[in-house]
C-alpha positions in Angstrom: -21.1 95.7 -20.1 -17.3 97.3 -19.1 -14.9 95.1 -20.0 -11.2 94.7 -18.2 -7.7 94.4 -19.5 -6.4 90.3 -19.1 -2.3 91.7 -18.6 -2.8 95.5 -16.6 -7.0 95.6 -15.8 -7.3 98.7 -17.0 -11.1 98.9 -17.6 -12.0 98.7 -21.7 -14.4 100.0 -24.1 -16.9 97.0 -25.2 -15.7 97.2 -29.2 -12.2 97.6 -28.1 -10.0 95.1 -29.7 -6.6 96.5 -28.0 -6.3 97.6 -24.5 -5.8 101.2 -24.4 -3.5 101.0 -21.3 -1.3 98.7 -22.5 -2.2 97.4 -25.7 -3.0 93.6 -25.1 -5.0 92.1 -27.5 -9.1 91.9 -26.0 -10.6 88.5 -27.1 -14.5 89.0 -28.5 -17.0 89.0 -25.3 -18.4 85.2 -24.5 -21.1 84.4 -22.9 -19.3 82.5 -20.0 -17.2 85.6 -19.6 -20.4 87.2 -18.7 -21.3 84.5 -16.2 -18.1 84.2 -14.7 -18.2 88.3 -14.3 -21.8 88.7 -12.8 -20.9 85.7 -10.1 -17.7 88.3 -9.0 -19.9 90.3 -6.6 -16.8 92.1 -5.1 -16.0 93.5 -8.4 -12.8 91.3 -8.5 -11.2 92.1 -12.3 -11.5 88.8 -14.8 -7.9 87.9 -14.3 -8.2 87.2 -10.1 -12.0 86.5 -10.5 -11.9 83.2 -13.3 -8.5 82.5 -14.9 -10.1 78.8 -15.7 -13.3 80.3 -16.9 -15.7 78.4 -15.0 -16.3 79.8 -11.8 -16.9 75.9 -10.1 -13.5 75.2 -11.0 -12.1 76.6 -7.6 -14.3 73.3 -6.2 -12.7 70.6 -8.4 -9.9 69.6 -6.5 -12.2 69.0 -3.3 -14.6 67.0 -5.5 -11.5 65.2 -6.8 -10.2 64.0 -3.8 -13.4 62.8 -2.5 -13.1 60.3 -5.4 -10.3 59.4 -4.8 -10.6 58.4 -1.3 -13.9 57.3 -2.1 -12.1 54.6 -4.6 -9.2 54.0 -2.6 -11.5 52.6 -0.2 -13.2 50.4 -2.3 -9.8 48.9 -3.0 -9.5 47.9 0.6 -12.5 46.6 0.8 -11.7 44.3 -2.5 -8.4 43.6 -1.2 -9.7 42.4 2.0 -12.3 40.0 0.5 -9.7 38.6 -1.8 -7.4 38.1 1.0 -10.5 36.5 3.1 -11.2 34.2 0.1 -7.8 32.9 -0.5 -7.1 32.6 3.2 -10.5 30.4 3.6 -9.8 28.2 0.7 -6.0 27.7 1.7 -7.2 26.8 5.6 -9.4 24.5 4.3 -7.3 22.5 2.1 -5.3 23.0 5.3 -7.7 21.3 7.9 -9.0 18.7 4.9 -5.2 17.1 4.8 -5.4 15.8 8.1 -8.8 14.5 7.7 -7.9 13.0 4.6 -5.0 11.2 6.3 -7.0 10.6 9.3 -9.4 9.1 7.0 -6.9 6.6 5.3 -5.1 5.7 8.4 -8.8 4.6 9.6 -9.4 2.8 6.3 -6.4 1.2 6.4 -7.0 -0.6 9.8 -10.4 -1.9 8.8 -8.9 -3.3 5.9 -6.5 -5.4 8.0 -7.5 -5.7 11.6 -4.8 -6.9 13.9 -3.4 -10.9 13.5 -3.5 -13.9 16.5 -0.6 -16.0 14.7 1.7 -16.1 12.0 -0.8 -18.5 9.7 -2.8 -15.4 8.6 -2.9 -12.4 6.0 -4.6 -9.2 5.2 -6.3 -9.5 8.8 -7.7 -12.8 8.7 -6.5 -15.9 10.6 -6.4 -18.8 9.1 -9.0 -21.4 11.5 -11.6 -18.7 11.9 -15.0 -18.9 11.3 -16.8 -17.2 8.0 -18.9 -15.0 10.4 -15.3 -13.7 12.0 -14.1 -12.9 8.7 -17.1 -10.7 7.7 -16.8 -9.1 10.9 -13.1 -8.0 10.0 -13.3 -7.5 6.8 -16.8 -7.0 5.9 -18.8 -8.5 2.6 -16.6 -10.0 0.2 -16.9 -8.4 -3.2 -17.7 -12.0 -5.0 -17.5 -15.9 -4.1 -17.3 -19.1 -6.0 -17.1 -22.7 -4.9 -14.9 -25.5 -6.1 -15.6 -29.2 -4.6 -15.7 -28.8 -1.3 -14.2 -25.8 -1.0 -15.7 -21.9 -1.1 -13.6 -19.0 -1.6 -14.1 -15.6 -0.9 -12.9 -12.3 -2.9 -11.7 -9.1 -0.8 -9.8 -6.4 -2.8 -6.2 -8.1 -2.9 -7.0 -11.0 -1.0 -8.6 -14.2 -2.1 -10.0 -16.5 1.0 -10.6 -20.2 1.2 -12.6 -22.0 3.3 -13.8 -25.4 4.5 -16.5 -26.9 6.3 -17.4 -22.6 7.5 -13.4 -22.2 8.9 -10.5 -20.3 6.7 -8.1 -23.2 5.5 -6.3 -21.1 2.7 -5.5 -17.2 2.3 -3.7 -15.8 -0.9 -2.5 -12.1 -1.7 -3.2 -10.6 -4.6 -1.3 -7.4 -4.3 0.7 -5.4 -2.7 -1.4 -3.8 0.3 -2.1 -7.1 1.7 0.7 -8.0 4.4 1.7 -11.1 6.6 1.6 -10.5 10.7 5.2 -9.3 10.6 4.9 -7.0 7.9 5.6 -8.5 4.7 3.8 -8.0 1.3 4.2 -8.5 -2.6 7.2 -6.8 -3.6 9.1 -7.3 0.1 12.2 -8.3 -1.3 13.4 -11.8 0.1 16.2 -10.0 2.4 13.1 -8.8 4.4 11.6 -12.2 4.3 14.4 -13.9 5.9 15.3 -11.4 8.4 11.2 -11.5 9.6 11.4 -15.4 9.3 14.9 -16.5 9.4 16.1 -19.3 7.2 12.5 -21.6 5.5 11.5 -24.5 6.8 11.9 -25.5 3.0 12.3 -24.3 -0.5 10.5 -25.8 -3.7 10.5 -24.8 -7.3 7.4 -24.2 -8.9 6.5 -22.5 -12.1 9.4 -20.2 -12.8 9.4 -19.6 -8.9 11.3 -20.4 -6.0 8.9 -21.0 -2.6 10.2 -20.2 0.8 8.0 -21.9 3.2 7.4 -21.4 7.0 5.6 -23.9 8.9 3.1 -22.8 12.2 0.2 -23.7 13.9 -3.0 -22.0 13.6 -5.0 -20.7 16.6 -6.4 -23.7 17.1 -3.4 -25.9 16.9 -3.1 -27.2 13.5 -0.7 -27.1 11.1 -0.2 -24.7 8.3 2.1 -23.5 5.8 3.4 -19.6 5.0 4.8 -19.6 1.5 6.2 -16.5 -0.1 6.8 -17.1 -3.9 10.1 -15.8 -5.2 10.8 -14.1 -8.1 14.3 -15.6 -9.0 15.0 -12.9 -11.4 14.6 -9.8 -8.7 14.2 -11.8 -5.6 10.9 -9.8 -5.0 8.3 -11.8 -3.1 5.7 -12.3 -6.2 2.6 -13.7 -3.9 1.9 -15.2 -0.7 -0.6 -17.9 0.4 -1.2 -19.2 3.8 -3.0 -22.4 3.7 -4.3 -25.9 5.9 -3.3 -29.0 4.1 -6.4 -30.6 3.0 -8.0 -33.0 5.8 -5.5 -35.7 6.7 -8.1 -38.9 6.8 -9.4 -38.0 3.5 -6.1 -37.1 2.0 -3.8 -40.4 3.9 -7.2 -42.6 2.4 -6.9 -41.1 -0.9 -2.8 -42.0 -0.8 -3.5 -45.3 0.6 -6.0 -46.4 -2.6 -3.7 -44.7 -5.0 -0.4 -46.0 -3.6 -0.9 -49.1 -1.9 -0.6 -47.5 1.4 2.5 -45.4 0.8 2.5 -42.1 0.5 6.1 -41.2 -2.5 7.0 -37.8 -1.4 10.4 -37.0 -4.3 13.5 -35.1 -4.2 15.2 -32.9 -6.3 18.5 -31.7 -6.4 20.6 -34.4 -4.8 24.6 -33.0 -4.9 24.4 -30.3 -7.5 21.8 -27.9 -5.8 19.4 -27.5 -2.9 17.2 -30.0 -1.7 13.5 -29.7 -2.7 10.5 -32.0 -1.5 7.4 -32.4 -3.9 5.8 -32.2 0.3 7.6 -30.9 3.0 4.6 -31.8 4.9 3.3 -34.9 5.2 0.4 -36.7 7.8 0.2 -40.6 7.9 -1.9 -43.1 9.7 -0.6 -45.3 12.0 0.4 -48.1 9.7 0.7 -45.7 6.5 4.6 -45.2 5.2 6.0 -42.7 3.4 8.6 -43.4 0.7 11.4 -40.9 0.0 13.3 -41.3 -3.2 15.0 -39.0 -6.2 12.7 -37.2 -8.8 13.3 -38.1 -12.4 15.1 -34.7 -12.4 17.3 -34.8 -9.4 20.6 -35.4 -11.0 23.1 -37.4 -9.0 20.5 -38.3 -6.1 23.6 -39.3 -3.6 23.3 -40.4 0.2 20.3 -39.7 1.2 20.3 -39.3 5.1 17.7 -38.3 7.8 19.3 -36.4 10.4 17.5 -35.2 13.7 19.0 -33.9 17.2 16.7 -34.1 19.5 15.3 -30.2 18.5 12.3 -29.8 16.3 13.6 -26.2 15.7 17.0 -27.7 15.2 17.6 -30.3 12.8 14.6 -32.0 13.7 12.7 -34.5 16.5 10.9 -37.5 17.1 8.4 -37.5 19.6 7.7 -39.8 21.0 11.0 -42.0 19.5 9.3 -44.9 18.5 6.2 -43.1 16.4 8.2 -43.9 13.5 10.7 -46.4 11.7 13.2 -45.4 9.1 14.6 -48.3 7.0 16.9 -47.2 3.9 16.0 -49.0 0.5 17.2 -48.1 -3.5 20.8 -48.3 -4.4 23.8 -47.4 -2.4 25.7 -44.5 -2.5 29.6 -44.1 -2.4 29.8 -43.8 1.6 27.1 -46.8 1.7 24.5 -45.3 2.5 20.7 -45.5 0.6 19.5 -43.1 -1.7 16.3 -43.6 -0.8 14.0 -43.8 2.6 11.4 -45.7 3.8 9.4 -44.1 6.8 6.6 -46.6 8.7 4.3 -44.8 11.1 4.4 -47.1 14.5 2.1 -44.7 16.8 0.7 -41.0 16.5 3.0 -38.3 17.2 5.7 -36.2 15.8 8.5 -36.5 13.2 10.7 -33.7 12.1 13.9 -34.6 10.1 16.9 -32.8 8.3 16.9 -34.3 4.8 20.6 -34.4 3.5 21.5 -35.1 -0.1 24.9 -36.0 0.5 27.7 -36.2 3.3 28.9 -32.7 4.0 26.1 -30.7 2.2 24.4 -29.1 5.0 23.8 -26.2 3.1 21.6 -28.4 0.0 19.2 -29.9 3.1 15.4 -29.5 3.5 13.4 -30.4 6.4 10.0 -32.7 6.4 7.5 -32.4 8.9 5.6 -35.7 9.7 2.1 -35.7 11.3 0.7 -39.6 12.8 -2.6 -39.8 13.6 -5.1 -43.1 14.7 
């Protein structure tokens, strides 16, 4: 079969090795030069016809760019998932934050519904029934009972109860708050400026109680005691309790004490006044001494002060419900250093205890309750 010159095209012998034209070098005859040759029908020389030697070459670059797009498109698409992924996950964690919050807020005020007075903590009121309790705060997670008295478990709360009505409510940690907002941790700033100045103090193991006498919501008396961590002024607990029944506790104070209750003081001239009770009931005939601890130092003149305010320096209502008579030994200004209160009728006593002239800022207040 002819053969052609690669450089001029000058048609060749088949067992030339040199073209005769121009003397290029002829490369042995392939088979492929063969194909390529027959598929030039227009009798287009080797040069112009193949120069790649494969006669689909002039189709590559089409194929090629098929590909291409064909894979470029595919990257969309796998872009576009990806970004639908991430987006979904992201918009989820997005919409779950508020329902997580939403979730807590609602947990938060089942675990302490709203308070009636300031006798009450973590929800409950103390003078409710046991059925009100559950139905604020749910089963208790264990109970025990102790004489006469059954207590209750919550998470950070522990509830006591008496005769099926809340007499005594303790916290336990932090989450458990008073009516106006005060918790383990409040520091005793914040108690004072919710409270204002206690209705007494009292130390008791390593602690210094501030306490805050109200009336539950059925009228009786109570007590609001923050405990005081002297080291960091931090409040390290609060209870909320009913003194114990009056008849059974006056009856028990009569047998004991030949029917006088001894409520002591400590402190006297050298620091604040503190009561062993700051509140006290009597029967009508009952009295209640008031005389120096064995640890109050230099007891001094002991004076009961009142003005006419119960939220002043105190009240007696009405004025002859009780007697005050001073006994011990006489103080420097003459007066006693110990008091001796008779209960005449029931009603109301409320005095400013004073440890010495001119220490108003050492005194303590005593609340006296006289029944029949």
């Amino acid at each position: 079969m002819a053969r052609y010159c690669p450089n001029c095209g000058a048609k060749q012998d088949e067992t030339s090795k040199f073209c005769m034209n121009c003397g290029t070098p002829l490369a042995p005859e392939k088979k492929d030069d063969v194909a390529t040759i027959q598929q030039n029908t227009d009798g287009m020389p080797l040069k112009m016809a193949a120069s790649g030697r494969d006669a689909g070459q002039p189709h590559g670059p089409k194929h090629s760019k098929k590909r291409y797009i064909a894979l470029g498109i595919a990257a969309l698409v796998l872009i576009g998932a990806v970004g639908f992924f991430v987006g979904k996950q992201f918009t989820t964690k997005e919409d779950a934050a508020p329902a997580a919050e939403q979730s807590a807020d609602v947990a938060a005020e089942k675990k302490q519904p709203e308070m009636s007075s300031d006798l009450s903590l973590g929800g409950l009121d103390l003078g409710i029934t046991l059925d009100e309790m559950h139905n604020r705060l749910g089963q208790e997670s264990s109970s025990k009972q102790d004489g006469n008295h059954m207590y209750y478990f919550y998470e950070g709360l522990k509830v006591g109860s008496v005769d099926n009505k809340l007499t005594s409510l303790v916290s336990e940690n932090d989450e458990v708050k008073t009516k106006r907002g005060i918790h383990q941790g409040s520091t005793l700033d914040e108690v004072v400026s919710a409270y204002g100045n206690p209705t007494s103090t009292l130390a008791y193991d390593g602690k210094t109680l501030y306490e805050y006498t109200f009336s539950t919501i059925n009228g009786k008396t109570g007590i609001l005691r923050f405990a005081i961590n002297p080291d960091t002024n931090l409040v390290a607990y609060i209870s909320v309790r009913i003194p114990d029944s009056p008849a059974k506790t006056a009856q028990s104070d009569k047998t004991a004490n030949n029917n006088t209750i001894q409520v002591l003081y400590t402190g006297g001239k050298t620091s604040v006044l503190q009561l062993s009770k700051s509140n006290v009931q009597l029967h009508v005939g009952q009295q209640l001494h008031l005389m120096a601890g064995d640890d109050s130092g230099d007891a001094g003149d002991l004076r009961l002060m009142t003005n006419g305010k119960r939220d002043g320096m105190g009240i007696v209502s009405p004025t002859n419900c009780v007697s005050v008579k001073g006994v011990g030994k006489k103080g420097f200004k003459g007066s006693n250093t110990e008091m001796l209160i008779t209960a005449n009728a029931p009603g109301e006593a409320v005095f400013t205890v004073v440890p010495n002239y001119g220490s108003w800022e050492k005194a303590t207040k005593i609340y006296i309750t006289i029944v029949e």
